[in-house]
VMD Tcl script that draws the C-alpha trace (Angstrom):
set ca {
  {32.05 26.92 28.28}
  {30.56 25.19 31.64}
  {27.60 27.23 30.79}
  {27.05 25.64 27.30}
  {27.54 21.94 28.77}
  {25.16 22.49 31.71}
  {23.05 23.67 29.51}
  {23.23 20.42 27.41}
  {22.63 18.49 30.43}
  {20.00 20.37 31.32}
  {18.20 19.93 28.43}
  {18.69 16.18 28.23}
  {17.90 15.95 31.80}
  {13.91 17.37 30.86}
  {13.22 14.01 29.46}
  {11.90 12.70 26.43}
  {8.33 14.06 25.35}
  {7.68 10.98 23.51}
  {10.65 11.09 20.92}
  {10.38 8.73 18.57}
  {7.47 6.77 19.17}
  {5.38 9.72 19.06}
  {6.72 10.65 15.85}
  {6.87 7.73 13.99}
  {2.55 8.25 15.06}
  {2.27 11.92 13.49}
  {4.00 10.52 10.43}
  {1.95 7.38 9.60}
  {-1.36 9.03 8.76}
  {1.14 11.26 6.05}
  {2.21 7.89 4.89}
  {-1.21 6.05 4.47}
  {-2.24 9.44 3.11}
  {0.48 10.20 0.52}
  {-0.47 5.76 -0.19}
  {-3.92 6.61 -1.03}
  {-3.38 9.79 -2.68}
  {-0.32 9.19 -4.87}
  {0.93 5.24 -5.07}
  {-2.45 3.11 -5.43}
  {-3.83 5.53 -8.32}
  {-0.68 5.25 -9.82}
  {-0.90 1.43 -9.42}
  {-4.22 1.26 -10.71}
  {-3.38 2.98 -13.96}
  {-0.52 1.06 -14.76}
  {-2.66 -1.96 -14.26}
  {-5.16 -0.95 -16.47}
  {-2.78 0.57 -19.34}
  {-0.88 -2.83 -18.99}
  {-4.57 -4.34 -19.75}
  {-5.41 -2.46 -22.45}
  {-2.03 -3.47 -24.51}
  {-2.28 -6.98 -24.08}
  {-5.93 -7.02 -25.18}
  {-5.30 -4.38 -27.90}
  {-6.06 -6.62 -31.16}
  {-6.42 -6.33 -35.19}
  {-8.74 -3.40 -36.37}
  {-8.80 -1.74 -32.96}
  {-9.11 1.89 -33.18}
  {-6.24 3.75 -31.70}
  {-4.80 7.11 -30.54}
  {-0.85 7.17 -30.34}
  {1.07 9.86 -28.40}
  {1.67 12.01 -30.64}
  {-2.31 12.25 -31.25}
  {-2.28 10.14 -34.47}
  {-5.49 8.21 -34.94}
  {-5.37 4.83 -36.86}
  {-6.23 1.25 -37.24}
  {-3.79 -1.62 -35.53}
  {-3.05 -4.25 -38.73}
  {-0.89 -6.15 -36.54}
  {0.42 -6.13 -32.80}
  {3.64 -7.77 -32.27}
  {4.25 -8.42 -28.55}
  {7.83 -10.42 -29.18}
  {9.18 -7.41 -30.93}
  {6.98 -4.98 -28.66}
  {6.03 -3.59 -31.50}
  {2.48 -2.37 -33.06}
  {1.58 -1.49 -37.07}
  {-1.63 0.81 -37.76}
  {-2.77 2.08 -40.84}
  {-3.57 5.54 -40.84}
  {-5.06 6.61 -43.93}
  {-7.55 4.78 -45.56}
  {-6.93 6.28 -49.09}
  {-3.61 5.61 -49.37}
  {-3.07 2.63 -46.79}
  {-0.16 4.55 -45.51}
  {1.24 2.78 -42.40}
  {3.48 2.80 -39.37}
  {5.20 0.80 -37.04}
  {5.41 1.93 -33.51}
  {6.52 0.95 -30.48}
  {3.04 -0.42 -28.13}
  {3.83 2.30 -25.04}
  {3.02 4.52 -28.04}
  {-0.50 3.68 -28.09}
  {-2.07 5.89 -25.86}
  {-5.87 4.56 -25.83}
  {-8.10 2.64 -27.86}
  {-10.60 4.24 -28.71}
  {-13.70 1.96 -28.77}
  {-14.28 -1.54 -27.23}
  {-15.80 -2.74 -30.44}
  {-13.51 -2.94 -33.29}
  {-13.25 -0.88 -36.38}
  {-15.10 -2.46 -39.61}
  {-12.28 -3.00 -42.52}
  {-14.21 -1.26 -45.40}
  {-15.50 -3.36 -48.34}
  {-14.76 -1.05 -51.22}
}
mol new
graphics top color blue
foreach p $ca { graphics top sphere $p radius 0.5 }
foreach p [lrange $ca 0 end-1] q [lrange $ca 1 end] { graphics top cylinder $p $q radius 0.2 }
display resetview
């Protein structure tokens, strides 16, 4: 037993080899690193998803989730909601949610066809 507390002492006698301070320095480069790597890309592309709903307008072009391509006939942003038309025979339609658009497809709107 005196053994295992001189031991102790001993041990905590040998000083401190920079403790904390020194690693609070190994760990900040894994910090800035795991920042660059994993939380400012993941900013970015929430910023620009967030950007692409709000200027997401009438006859965009669209790809939903689920892989559904289609036309946006109306964007509600009260109701958070989005309508696209996805056939163009039939005018068949549906009402989504907008975090279900995925992309749009092109920056220039889809022409409504004249026949």
């Amino acid at each position: 037993m005196l053994f295992g507390l001189m031991g102790i002492e001993i041990l905590l006698a040998e000083g401190d080899t920079g403790g904390l301070s020194s690693m609070l320095l190994m760990m900040l480069p894994i910090f800035v690193l795991f920042y660059l790597l994993f939380i400012r890309p993941q900013r970015k592309e929430h910023s620009e998803r967030q950007n692409m709903l709000e200027n997401m307008k009438k006859n965009d072009r669209v790809v939903t989730v689920g892989g559904i391509l289609g036309v946006v006939m109306n964007v509600d942003r009260d109701k958070k909601e989005v309508t696209i038309k996805v056939d163009e025979g039939s005018g068949a339609k549906l009402r989504m949610t907008l975090n279900s658009v995925a992309r749009v497809l092109a920056e220039e709107s889809a022409k409504p066809s004249s026949s």
